[in-house]
N, CA, C and O atoms as CSV, one atom per row, in Angstrom:
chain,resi,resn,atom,element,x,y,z
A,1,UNK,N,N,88.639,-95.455,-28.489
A,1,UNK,CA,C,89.023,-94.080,-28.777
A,1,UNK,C,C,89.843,-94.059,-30.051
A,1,UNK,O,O,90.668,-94.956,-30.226
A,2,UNK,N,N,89.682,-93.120,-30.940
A,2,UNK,CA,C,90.547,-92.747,-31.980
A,2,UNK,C,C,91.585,-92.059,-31.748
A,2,UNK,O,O,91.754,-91.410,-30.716
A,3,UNK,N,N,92.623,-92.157,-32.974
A,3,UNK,CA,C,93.777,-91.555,-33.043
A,3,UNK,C,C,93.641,-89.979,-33.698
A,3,UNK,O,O,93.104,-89.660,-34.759
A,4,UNK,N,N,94.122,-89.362,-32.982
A,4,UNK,CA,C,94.130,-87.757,-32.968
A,4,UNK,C,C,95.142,-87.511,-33.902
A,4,UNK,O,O,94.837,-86.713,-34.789
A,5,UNK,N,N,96.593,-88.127,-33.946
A,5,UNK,CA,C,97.700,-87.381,-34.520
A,5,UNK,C,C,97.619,-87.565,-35.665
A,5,UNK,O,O,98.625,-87.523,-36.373
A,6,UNK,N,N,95.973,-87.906,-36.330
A,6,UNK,CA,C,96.435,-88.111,-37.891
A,6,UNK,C,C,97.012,-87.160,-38.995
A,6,UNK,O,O,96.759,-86.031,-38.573
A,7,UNK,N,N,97.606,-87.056,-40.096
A,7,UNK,CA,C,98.041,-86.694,-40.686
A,7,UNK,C,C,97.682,-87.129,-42.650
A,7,UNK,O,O,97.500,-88.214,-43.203
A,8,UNK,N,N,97.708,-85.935,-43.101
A,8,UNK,CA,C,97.098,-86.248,-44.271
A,8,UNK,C,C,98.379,-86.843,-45.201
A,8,UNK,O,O,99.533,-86.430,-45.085
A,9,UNK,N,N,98.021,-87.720,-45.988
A,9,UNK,CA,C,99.142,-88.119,-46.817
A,9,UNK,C,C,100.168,-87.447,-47.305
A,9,UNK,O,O,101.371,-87.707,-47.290
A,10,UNK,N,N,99.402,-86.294,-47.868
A,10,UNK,CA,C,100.307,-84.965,-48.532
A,10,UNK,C,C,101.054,-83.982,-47.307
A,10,UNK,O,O,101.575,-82.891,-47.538
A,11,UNK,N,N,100.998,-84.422,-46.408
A,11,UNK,CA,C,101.326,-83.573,-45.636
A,11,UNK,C,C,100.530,-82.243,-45.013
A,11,UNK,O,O,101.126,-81.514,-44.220
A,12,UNK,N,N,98.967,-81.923,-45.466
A,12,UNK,CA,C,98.293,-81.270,-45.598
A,12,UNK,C,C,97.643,-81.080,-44.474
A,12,UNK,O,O,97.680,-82.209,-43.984
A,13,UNK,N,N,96.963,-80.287,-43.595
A,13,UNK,CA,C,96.191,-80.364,-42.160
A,13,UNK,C,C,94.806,-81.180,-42.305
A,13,UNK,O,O,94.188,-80.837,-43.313
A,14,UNK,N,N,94.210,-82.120,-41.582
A,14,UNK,CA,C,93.408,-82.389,-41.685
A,14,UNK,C,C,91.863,-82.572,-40.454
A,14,UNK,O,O,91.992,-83.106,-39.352
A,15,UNK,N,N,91.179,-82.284,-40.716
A,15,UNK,CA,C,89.949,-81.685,-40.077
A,15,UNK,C,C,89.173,-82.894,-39.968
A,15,UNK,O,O,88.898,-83.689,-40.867
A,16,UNK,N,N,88.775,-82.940,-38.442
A,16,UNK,CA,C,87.948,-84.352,-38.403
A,16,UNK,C,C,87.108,-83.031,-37.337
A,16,UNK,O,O,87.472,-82.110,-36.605
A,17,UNK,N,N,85.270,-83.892,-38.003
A,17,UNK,CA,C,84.786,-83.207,-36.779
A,17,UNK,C,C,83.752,-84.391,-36.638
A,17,UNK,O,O,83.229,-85.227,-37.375
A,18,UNK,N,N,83.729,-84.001,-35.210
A,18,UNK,CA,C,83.114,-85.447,-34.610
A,18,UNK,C,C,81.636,-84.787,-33.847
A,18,UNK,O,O,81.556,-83.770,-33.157
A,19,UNK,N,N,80.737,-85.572,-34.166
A,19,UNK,CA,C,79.037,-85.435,-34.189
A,19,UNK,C,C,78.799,-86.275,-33.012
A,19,UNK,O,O,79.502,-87.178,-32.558
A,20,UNK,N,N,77.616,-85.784,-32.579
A,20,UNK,CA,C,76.540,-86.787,-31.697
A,20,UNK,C,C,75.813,-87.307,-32.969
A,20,UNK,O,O,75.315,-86.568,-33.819
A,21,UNK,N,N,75.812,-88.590,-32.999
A,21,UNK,CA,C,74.965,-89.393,-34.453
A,21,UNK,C,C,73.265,-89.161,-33.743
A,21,UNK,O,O,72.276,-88.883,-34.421
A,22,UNK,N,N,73.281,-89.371,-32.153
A,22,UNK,CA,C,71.744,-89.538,-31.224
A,22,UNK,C,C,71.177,-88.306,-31.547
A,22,UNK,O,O,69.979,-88.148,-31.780
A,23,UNK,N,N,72.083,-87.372,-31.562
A,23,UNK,CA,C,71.656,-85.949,-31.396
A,23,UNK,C,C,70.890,-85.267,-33.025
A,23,UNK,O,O,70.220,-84.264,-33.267
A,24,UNK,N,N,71.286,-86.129,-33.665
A,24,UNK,CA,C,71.168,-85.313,-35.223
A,24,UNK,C,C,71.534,-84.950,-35.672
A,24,UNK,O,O,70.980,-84.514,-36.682
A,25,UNK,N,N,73.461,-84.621,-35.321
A,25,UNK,CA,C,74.280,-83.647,-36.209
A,25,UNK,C,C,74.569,-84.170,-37.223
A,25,UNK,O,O,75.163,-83.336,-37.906
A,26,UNK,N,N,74.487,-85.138,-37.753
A,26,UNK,CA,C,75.253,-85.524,-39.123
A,26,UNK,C,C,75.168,-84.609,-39.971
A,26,UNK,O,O,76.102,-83.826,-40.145
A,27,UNK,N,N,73.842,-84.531,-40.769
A,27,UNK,CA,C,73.927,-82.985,-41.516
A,27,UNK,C,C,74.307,-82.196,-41.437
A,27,UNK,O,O,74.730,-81.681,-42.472
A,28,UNK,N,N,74.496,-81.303,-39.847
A,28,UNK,CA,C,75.260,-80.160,-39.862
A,28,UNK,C,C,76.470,-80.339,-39.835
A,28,UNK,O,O,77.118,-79.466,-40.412
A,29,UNK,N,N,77.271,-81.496,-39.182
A,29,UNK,CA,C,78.279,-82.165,-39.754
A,29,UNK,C,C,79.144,-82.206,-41.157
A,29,UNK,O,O,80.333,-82.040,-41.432
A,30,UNK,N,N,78.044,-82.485,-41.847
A,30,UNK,CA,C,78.433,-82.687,-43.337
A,30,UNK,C,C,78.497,-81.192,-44.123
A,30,UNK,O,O,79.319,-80.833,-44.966
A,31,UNK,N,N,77.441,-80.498,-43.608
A,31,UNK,CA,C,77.540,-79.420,-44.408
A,31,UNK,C,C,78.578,-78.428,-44.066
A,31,UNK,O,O,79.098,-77.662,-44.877
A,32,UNK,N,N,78.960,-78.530,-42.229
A,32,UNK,CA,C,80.418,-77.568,-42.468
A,32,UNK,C,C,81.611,-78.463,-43.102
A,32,UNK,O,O,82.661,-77.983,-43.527
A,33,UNK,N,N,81.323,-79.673,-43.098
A,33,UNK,CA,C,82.598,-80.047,-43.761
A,33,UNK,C,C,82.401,-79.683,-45.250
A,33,UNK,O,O,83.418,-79.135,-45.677
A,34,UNK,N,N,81.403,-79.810,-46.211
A,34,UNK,CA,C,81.561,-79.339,-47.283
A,34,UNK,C,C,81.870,-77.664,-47.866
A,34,UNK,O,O,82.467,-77.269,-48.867
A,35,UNK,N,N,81.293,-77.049,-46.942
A,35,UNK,CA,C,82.140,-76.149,-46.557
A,35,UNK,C,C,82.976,-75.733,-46.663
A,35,UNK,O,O,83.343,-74.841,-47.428
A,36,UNK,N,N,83.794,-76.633,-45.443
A,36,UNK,CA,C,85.304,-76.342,-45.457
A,36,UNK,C,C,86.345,-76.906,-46.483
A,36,UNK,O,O,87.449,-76.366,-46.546
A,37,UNK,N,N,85.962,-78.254,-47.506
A,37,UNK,CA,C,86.420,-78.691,-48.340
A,37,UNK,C,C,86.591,-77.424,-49.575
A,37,UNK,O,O,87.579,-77.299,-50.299
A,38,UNK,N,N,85.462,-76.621,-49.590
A,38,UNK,CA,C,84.880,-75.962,-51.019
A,38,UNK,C,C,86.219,-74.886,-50.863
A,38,UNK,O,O,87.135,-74.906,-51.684
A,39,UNK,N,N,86.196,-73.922,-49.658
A,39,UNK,CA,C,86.684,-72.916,-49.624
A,39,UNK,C,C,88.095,-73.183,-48.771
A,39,UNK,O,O,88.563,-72.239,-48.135
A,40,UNK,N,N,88.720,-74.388,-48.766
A,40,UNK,CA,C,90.150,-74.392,-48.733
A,40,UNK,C,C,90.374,-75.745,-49.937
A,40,UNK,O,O,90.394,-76.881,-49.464
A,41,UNK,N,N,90.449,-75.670,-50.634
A,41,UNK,CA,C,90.501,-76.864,-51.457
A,41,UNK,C,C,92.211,-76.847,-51.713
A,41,UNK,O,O,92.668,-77.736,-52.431
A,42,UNK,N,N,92.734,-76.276,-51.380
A,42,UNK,CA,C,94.606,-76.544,-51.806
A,42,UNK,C,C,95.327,-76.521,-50.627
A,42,UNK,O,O,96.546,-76.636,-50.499
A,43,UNK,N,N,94.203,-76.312,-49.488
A,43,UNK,CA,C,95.036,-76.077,-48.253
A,43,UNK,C,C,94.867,-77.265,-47.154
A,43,UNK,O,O,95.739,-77.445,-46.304
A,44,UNK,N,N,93.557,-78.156,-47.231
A,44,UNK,CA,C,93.293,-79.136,-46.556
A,44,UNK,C,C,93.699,-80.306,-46.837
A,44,UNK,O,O,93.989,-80.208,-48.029
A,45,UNK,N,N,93.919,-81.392,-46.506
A,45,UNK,CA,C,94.553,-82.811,-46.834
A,45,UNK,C,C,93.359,-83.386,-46.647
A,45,UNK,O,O,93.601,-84.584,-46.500
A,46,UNK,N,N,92.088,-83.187,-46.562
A,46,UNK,CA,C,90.473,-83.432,-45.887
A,46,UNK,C,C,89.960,-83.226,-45.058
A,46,UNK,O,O,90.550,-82.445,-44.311
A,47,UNK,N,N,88.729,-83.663,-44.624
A,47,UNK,CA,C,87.681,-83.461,-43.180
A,47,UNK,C,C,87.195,-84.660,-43.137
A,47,UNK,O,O,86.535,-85.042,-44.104
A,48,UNK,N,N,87.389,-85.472,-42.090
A,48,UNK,CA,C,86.948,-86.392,-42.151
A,48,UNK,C,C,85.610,-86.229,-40.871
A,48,UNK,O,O,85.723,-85.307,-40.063
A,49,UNK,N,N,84.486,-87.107,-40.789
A,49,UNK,CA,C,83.434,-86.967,-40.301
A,49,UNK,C,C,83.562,-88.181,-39.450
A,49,UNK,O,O,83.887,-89.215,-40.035
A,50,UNK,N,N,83.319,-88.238,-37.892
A,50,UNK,CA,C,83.488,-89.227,-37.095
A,50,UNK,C,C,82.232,-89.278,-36.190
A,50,UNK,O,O,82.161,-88.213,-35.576
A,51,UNK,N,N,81.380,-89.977,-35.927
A,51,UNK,CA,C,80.474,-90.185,-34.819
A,51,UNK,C,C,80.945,-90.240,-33.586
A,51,UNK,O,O,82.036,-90.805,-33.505
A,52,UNK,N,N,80.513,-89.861,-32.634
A,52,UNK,CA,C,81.170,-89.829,-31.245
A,52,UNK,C,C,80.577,-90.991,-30.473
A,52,UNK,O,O,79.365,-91.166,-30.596
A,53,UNK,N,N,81.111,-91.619,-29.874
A,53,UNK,CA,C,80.693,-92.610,-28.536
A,53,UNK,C,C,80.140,-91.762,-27.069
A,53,UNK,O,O,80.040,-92.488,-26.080
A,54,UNK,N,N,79.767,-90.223,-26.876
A,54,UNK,CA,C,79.831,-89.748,-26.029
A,54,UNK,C,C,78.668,-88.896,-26.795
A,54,UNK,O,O,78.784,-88.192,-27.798
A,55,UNK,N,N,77.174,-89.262,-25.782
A,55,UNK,CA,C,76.386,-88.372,-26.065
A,55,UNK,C,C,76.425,-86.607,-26.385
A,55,UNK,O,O,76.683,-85.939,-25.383
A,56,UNK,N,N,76.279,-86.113,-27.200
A,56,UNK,CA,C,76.055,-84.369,-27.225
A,56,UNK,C,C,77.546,-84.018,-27.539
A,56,UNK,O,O,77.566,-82.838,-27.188
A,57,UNK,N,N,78.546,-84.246,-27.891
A,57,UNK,CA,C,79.347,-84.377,-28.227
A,57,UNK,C,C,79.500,-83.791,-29.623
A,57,UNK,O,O,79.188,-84.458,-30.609
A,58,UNK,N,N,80.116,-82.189,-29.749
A,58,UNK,CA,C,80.601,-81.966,-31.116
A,58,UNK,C,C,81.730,-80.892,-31.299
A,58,UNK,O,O,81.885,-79.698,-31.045
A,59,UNK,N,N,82.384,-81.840,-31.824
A,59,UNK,CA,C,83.695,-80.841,-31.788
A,59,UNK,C,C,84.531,-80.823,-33.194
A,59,UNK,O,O,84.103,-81.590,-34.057
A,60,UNK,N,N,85.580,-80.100,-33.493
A,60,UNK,CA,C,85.873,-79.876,-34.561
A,60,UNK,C,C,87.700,-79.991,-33.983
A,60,UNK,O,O,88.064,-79.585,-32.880
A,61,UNK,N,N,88.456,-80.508,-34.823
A,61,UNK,CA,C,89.784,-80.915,-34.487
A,61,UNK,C,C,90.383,-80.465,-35.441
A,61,UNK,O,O,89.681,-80.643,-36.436
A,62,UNK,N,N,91.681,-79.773,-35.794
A,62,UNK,CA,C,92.572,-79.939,-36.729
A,62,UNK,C,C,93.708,-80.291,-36.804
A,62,UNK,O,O,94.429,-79.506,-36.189
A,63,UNK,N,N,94.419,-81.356,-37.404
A,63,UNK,CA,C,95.273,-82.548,-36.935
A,63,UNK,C,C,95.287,-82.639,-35.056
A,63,UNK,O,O,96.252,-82.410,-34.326
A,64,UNK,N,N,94.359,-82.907,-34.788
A,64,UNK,CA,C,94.056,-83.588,-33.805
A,64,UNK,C,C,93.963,-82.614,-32.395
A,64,UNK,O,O,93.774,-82.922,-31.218
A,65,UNK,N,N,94.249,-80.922,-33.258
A,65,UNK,CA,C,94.654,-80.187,-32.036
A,65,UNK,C,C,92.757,-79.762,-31.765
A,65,UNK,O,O,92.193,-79.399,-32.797
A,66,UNK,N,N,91.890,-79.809,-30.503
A,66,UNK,CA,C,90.812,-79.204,-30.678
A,66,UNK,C,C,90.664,-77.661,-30.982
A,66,UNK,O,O,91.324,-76.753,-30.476
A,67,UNK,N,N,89.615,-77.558,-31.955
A,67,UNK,CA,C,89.383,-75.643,-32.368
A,67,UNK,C,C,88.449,-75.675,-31.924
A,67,UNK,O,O,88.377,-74.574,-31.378
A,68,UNK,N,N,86.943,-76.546,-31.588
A,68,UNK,CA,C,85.770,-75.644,-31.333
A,68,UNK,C,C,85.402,-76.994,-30.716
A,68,UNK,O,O,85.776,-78.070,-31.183
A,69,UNK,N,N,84.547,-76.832,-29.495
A,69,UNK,CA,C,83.964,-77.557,-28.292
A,69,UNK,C,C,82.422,-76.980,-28.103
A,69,UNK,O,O,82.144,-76.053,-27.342
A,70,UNK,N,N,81.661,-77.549,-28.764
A,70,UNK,CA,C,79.984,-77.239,-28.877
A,70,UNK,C,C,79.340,-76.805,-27.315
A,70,UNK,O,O,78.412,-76.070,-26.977
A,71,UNK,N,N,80.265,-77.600,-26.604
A,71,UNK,CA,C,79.892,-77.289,-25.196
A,71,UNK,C,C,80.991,-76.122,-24.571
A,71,UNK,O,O,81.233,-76.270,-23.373
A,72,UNK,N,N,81.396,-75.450,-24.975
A,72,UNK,CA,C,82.213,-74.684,-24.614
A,72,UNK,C,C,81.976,-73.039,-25.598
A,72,UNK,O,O,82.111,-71.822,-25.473
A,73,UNK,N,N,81.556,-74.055,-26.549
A,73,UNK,CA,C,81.843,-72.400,-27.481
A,73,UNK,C,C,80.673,-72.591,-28.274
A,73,UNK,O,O,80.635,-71.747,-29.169
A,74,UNK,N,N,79.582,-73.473,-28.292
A,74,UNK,CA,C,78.149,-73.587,-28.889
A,74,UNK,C,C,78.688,-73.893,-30.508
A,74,UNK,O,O,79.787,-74.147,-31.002
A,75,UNK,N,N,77.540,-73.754,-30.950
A,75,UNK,CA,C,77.658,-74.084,-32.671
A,75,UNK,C,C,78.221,-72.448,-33.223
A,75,UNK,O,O,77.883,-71.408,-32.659
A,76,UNK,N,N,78.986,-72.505,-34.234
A,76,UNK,CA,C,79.310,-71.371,-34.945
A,76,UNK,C,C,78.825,-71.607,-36.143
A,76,UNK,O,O,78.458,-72.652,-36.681
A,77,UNK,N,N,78.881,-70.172,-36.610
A,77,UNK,CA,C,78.428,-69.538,-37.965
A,77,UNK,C,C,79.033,-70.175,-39.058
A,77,UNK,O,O,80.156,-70.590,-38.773
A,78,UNK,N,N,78.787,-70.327,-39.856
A,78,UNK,CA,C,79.912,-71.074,-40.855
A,78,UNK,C,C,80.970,-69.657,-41.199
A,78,UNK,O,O,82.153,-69.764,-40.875
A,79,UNK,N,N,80.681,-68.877,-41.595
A,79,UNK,CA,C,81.757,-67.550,-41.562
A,79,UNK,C,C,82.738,-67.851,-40.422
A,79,UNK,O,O,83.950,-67.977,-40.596
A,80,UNK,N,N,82.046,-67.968,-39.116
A,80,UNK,CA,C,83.008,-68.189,-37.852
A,80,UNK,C,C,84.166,-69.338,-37.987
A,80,UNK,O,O,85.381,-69.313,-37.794
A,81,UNK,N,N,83.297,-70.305,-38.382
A,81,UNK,CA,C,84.185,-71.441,-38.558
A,81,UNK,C,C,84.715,-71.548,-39.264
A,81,UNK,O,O,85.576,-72.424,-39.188
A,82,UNK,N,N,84.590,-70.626,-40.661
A,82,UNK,CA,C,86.026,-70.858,-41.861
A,82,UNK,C,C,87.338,-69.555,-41.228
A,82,UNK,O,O,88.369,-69.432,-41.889
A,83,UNK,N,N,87.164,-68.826,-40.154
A,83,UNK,CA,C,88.032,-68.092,-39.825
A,83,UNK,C,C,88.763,-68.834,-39.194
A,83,UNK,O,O,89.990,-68.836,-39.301
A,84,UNK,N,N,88.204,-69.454,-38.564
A,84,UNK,CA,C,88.999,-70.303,-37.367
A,84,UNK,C,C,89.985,-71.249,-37.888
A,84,UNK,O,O,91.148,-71.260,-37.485
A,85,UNK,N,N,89.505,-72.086,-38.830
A,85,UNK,CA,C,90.092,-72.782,-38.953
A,85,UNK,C,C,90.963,-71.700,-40.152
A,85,UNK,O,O,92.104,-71.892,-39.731
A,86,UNK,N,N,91.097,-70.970,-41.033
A,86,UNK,CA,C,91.813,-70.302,-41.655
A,86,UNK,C,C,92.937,-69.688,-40.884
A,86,UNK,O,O,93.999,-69.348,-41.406
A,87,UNK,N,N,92.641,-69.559,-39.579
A,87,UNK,CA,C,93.580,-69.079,-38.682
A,87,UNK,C,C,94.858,-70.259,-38.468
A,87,UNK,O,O,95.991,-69.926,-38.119
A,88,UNK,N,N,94.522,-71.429,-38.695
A,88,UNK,CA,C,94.894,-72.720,-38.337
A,88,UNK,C,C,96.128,-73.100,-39.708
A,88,UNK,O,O,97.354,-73.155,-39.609
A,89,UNK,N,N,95.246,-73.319,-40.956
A,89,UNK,CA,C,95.590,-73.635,-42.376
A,89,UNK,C,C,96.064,-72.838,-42.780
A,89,UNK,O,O,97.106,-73.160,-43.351
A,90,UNK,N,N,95.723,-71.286,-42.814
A,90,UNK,CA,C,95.981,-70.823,-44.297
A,90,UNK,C,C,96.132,-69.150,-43.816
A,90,UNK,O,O,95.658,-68.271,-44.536
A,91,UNK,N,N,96.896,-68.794,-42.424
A,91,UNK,CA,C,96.869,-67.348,-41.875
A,91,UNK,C,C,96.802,-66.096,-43.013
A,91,UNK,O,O,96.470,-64.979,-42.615
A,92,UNK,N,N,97.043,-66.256,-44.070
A,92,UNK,CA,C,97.061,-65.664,-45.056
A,92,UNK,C,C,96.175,-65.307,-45.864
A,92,UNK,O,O,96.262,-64.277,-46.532
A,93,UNK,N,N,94.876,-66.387,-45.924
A,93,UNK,CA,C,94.208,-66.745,-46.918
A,93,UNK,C,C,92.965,-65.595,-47.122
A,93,UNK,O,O,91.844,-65.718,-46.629
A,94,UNK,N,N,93.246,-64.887,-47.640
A,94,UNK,CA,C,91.160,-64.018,-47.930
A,94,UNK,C,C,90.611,-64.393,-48.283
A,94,UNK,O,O,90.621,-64.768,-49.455
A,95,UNK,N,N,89.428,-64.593,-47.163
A,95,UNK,CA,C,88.162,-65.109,-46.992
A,95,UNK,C,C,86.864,-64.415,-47.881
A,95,UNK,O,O,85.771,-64.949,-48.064
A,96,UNK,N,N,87.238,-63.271,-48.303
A,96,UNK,CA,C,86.170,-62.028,-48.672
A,96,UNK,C,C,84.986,-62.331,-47.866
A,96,UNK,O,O,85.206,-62.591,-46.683
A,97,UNK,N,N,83.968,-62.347,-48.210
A,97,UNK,CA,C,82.456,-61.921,-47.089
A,97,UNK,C,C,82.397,-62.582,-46.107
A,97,UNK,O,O,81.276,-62.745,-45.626
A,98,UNK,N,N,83.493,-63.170,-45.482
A,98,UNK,CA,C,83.647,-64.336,-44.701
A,98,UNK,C,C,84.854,-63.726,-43.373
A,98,UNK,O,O,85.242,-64.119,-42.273
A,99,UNK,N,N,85.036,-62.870,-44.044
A,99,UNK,CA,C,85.915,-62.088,-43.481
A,99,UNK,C,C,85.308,-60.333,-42.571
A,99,UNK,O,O,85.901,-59.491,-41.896
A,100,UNK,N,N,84.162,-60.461,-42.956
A,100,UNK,CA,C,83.705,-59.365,-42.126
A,100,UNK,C,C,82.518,-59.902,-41.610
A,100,UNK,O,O,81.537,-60.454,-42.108
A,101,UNK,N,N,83.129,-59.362,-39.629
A,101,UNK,CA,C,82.498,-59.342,-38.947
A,101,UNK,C,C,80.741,-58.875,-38.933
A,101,UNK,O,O,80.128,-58.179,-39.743
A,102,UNK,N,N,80.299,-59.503,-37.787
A,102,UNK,CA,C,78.686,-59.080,-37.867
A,102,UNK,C,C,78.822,-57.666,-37.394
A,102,UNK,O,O,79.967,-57.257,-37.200
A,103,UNK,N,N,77.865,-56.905,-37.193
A,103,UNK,CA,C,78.153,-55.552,-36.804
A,103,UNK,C,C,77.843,-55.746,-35.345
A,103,UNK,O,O,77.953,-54.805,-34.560
């Protein structure tokens, strides 16, 4: 098992999200993390990308606290998921088109 309480050097929050490698997420993996790198770039300390030892397994952590449980709350939107975690990093931050809801 890995260590949860990590912490970014700078002091910065940092985002690990952990994939089923069996399942195929890596890509979608990678692409919300690039993502989330693009559109917090002064607010994250990184995202780091972890394979899980536990089939179907995908979840998204920020310093180690869980935000999203694939089995609990399914895959989100990438809009969804930069709120969330903006809720986390950056309560402040405007998102613009990212910021309004679907109808």
């Amino acid at each position: 098992m890995w260590k949860t309480e990590e912490l970014s050097m700078e002091g910065k929050p940092l985002v690990t999200i952990e994939y089923c490698p069996k399942c195929g997420w890596l890509l979608r993996a990678a692409y919300m993390a690039s993502e989330l790198l693009t559109t917090f770039t002064e607010e994250l300390g990184g995202v780091t990308l972890r394979p899980s030892e536990t089939a179907g397994k995908f979840c998204i952590y920020v310093d180690g606290a869980t935000v999203l449980d694939r089995k609990v709350d399914g895959f989100p939107e990438i809009a969804a998921l930069k709120r969330l975690i903006r809720d986390r990093v950056a309560p402040g931050k405007d998102l613009g088109h990212a910021d309004r809801h679907p109808a």
